[in-house]
C-alpha positions in Angstrom: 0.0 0.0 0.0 2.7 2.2 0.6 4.3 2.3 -2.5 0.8 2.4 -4.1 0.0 5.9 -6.5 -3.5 5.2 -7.9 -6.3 7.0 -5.9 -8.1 3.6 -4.3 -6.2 0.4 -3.0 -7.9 -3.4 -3.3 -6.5 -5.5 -1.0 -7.0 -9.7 -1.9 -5.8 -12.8 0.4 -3.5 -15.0 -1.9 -6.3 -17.7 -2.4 -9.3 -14.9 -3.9 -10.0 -15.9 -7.3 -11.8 -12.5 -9.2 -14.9 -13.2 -11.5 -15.6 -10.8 -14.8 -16.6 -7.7 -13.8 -16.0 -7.9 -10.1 -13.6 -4.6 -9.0 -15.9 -1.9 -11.0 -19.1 -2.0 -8.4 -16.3 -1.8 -5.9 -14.5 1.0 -7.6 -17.8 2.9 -7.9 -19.1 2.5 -4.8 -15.7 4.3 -3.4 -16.1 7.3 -6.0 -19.6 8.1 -4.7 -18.3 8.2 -1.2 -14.7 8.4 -0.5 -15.1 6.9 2.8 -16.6 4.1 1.8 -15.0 0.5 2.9 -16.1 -1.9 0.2 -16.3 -5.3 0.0 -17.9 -8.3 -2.7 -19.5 -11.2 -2.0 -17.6 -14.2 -1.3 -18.4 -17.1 -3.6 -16.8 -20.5 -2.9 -14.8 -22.4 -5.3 -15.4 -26.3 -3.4 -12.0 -27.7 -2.6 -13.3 -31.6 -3.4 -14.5 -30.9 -6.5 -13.8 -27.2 -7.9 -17.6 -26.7 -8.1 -18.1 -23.1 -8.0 -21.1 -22.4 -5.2 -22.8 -18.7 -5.3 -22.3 -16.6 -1.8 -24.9 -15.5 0.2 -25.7 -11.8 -0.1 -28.0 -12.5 2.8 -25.3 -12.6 5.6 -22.8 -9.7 7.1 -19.7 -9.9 9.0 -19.9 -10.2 12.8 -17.4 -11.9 16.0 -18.2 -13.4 19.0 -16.8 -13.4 22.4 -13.5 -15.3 21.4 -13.2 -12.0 18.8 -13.4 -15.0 16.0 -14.9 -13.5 12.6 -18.5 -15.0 11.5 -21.0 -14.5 9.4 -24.1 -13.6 10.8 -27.6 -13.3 8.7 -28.6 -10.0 7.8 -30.9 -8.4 10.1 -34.4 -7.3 9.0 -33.6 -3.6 10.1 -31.0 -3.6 6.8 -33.6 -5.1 4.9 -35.8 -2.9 5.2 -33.4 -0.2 4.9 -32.3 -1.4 1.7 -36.4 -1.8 0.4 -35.2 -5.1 0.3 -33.7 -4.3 -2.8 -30.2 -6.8 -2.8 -28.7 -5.0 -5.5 -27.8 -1.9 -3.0 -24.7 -2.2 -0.4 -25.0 -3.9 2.6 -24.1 -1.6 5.7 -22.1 -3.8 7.8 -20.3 -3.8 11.8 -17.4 -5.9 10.2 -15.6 -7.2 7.3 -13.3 -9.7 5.6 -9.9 -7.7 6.3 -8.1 -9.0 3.2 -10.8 -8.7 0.4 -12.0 -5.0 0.5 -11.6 -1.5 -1.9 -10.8 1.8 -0.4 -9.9 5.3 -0.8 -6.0 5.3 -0.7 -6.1 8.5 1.1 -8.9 6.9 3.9 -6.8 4.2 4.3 -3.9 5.6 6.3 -6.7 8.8 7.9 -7.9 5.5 9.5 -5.0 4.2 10.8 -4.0 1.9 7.4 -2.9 -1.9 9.0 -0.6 -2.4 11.9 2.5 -3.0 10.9 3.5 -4.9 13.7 0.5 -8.0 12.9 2.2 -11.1 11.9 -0.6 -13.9 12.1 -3.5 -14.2 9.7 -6.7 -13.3 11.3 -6.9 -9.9 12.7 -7.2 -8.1 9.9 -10.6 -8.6 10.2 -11.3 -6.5 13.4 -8.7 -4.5 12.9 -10.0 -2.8 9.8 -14.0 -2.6 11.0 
């Protein structure tokens, strides 16, 4: 990120796999609102068989107690916020830390990534 010069940074874990067409919602929905934290939806590629299963666009990030990222279903108050319309961003508490777009400039007001994490994982809180 730091040697970055374009005005938004996408961050991907090694294993993402992008579909046609993926980064320009993302990219759009940081030009409308430069503080905007985006992230897709997560489809599954199966690791038995390589089928390719559709993600939920019914679920949001969460944690519990043990600060362990879930996902939770989405509750009926962003449904209805959204006119149940799925095609409009999800508003959520949390995020997958290492599968999002943002505003270069955001990025480090908000504190960018520690530097000193090491282990996979808390990313995840650390950028919601």
């Amino acid at each position: 990120a730091e040697i970055a010069t374009g005005d938004t940074l996408t961050f991907l874990d090694a294993h993402i796999e992008c579909s046609p067409g993926w980064l320009e919602y993302l990219l759009y929905e940081v030009k409308k609102d430069r503080t905007a934290v985006v992230c897709p939806i997560i489809d599954v590629i199966n690791d038995d068989d390589f089928a390719y299963l559709t993600g939920s666009d019914m679920t949001w990030g969460g944690f519990n107690w043990r600060l362990n990222f879930r996902w939770y279903p989405v509750p009926n108050r962003e449904e209805i916020r959204r006119n149940y319309d799925h095609s409009l961003p999800l508003l959520s508490p949390t995020m997958a830390g290492g599968l999002f777009t943002i505003n270069r400039e955001y990025f480090y007001e908000i504190g960018a990534y520690d530097p000193g994490m090491e282990v996979w994982g808390g990313e995840n809180l650390e950028m919601s």
